[in-house]
N, C-alpha and C positions, 0 to 999 in steps of 0.2 A: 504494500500500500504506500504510497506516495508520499509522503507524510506533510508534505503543502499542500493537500485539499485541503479546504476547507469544507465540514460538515459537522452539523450537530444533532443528541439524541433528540428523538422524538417519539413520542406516543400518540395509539391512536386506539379507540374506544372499538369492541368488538365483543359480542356472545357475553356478556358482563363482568369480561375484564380485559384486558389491553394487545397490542402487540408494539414490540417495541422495534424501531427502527430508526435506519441512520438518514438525513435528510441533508442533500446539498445542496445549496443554493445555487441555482442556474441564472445565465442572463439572454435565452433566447425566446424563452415564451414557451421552449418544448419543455416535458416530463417523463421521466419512463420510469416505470413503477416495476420495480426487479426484487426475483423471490428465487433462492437456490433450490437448489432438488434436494431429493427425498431423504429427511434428518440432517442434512447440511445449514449451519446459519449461514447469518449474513455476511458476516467477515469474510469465508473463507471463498465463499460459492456466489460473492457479489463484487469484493473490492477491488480486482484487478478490470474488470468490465466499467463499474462505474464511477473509478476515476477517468478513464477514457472520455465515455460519456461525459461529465461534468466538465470534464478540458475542452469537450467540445462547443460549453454554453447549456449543454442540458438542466436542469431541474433533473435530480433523482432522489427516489424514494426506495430505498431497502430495506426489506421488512426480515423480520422472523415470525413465523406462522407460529400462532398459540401452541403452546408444551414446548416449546423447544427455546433454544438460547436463551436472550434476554426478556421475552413475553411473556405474560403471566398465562395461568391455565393449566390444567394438569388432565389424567395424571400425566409428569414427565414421560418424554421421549416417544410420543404418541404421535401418531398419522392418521388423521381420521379424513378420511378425501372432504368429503360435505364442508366440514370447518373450514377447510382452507381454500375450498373457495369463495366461503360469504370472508375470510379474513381478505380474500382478493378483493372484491368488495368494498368491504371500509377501506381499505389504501387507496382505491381508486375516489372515495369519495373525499378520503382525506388530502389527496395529492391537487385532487381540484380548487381547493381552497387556498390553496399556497400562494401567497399572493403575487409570486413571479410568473406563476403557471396560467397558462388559456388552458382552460380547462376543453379546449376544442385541439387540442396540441397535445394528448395523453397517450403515451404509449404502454406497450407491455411487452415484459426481459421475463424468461426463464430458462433454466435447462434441466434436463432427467425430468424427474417427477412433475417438477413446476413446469416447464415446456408442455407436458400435458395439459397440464390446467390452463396455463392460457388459451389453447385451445378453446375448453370448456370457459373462460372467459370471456373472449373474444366473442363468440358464439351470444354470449347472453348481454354482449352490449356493445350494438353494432354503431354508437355513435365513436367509439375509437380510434384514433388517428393511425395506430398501427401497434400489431403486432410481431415481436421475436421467440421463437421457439426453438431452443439451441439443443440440439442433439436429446430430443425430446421421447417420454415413455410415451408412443401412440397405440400401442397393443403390448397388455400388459402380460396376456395370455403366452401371447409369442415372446415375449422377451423371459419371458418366466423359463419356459419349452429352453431357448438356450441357457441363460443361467444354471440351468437345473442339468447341462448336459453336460457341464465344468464343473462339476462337484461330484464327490467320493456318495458313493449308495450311502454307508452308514452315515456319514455325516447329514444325509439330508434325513434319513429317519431322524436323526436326534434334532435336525429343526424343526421336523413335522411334530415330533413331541412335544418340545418347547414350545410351539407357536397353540397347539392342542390345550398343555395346561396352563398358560397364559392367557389365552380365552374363557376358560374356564372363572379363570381367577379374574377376570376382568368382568363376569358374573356375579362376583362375591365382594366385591368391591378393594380387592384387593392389589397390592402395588403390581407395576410391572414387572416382566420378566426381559429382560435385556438380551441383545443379540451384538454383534457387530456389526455396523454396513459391508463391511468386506474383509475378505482374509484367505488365508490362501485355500484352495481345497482341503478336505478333510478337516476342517476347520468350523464347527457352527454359526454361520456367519450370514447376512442375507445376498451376500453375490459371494463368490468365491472366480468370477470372469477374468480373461488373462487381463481386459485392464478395466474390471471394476480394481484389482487389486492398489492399481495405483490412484488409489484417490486420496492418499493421505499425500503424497509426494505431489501429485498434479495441483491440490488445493491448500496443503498445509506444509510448504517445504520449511525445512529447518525448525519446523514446531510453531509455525510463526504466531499459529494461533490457540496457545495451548487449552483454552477456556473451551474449545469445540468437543463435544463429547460425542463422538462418532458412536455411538450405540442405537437402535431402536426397539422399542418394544415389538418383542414377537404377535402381540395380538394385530398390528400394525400390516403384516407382512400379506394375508391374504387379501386386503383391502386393494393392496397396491399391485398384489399380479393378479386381480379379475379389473381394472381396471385400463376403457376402451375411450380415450379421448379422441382418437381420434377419429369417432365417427361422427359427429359434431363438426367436420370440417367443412361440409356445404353450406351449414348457417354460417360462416365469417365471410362477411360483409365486409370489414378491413380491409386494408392490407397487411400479407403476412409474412415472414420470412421464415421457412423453414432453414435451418442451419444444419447438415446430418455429415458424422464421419464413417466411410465408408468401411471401417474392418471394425466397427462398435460392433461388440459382442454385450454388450452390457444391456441396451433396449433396441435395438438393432435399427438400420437407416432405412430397409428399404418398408417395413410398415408408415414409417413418417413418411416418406417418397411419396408413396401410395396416398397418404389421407392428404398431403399437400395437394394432390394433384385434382384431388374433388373441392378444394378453394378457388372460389370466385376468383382472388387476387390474388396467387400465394407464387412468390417465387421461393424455389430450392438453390443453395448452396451446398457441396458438397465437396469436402474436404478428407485428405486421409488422414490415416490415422485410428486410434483408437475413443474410446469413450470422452474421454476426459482432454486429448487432443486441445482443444481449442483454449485450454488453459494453460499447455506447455508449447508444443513446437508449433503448434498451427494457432498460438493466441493473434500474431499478430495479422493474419490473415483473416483471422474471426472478426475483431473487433475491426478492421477496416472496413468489412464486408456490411457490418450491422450500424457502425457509424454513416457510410454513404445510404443506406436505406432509409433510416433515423433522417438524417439530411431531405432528404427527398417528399418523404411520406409530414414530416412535420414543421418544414420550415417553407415550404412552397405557400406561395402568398392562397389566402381561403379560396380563392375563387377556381385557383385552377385543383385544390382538393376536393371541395366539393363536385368540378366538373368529371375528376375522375371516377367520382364513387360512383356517379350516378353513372356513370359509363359500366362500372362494376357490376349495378344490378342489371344491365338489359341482357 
């Protein structure tokens, strides 16, 4: 992280208690509202993308989705799909109000998980200036199908147990049951892929961020592989960018391909690489790719984005 951005905390009111998020002050009228993947905070899975962003004149808005990082809500280390999209929601209403922001100039940043959700975002508010989907979970089934092809047999019994009596316990009101986001095969872990493994190195080198607690609760786990965002790509009405690296083994590129290609507006980028790519050798190809799009979709005077869109529905 840069360490002359300037940014400061900020909260924002959700489900009746907060999430908290990092808020830079922009000076072009744009905003883009950015949410890391699935048990990643903000730090880790936001700050290299929007410093860019904000160098570029943007308004950004980085949140942590309720149970996780600094946001309130429990129980800890929790994914519950629903939640985090009404928390999409209040950021969006909260980014509006920012009083550098046109709230006609609002964009939306995810990757993994969140990339889906914007998706399902996007979809349910077609007055948005644009959306980014970076290397996004759009069939969770399928991605699931591989993850599950890179892991050791017993290892995935002992996670179908864990995630079995964790549910269970999540019945009884009881705490969670903790897994790792990644780790090598044979390992209990929710990907064990040759580069989900590198998500500590790709998003947290040198420990940078040691406050990140890379764990999720197993009850968490089947929510997130029956989950199909991207069949909701016909309702975006936006413009989109899908962002997909081609040797992702982790939610794989060519399901996104695919739900890009039923968007009205949706252009594909595609980069190699693995999962996590566009945070190490392919960032700087990412973030040029998602700044000129950003540029185009939100600083073009109104009249010729509304000429677009309407071009968009015929």
């Amino acid at each position: 992280m840069d360490t002359s951005v300037i940014r400061e905390k900020v909260r924002f009111a959700v489900g009746g208690t907060y999430c908290a998020a990092w808020h830079y002050p922009g000076t072009n009228g744009g905003c883009v509202v950015m949410a890391a993947g699935g048990g990643v905070t903000k730090e880790p899975g936001t700050d290299p993308f929007a410093a860019r962003f904000h160098a570029a004149g943007f308004t950004v808005l980085a949140f942590d989705y309720r149970c996780l990082g600094e946001s309130g809500g429990g129980p800890r280390q929790t994914v519950r799909i629903e939640d985090q999209l009404d928390d999409w929601q209040a950021a969006i209403g909260f980014a509006a109000a920012l009083p550098e922001t046109d709230p006609a100039r609002i964009a939306l940043w995810g990757f993994s998980l969140s990339g889906g959700h914007v998706l399902r975002v996007a979809a349910r508010n077609p007055h948005l200036a644009a959306a980014i989907a970076q290397t996004p979970n759009t069939d969770g089934p399928a991605a699931a199908r591989s993850a599950g092809s890179y892991q050791k047999p017993l290892a995935l019994l002992r996670l179908t147990a864990r995630i079995l009596l964790d549910a269970a316990g999540a019945l009884l009101g009881r705490r969670p049951l903790l897994v790792p986001l990644a780790a090598e095969p044979g390992t209990v872990a929710m990907l064990s892929t040759p580069d989900g493994v590198k998500g500590d190195e790709a998003l947290n080198p040198g420990n940078r961020y040691p406050q990140w607690n890379q764990e999720i609760a197993a009850r968490s786990i089947p929510g997130i592989a029956l989950y199909r965002p991207g069949r909701v790509t016909p309702q975006v009405r936006s413009p989109l960018l899908v962002l997909v690296c081609d040797e992702d083994r982790s939610v794989l590129s060519e399901p996104a391909v695919r739900a890009a290609g039923r968007a009205p507006r949706a252009e594909v980028v595609r980069l190699s690489g693995g999962h996590y790519a566009p945070f190490m050798d392919q960032r700087e190809q990412a973030v040029e790719a998602e700044l000129a799009f950003l540029r185009r979709h939100l600083l073009a005077p109104a009249a010729d984005r509304t000429e677009a869109r309407g071009a968009g529905r015929s």
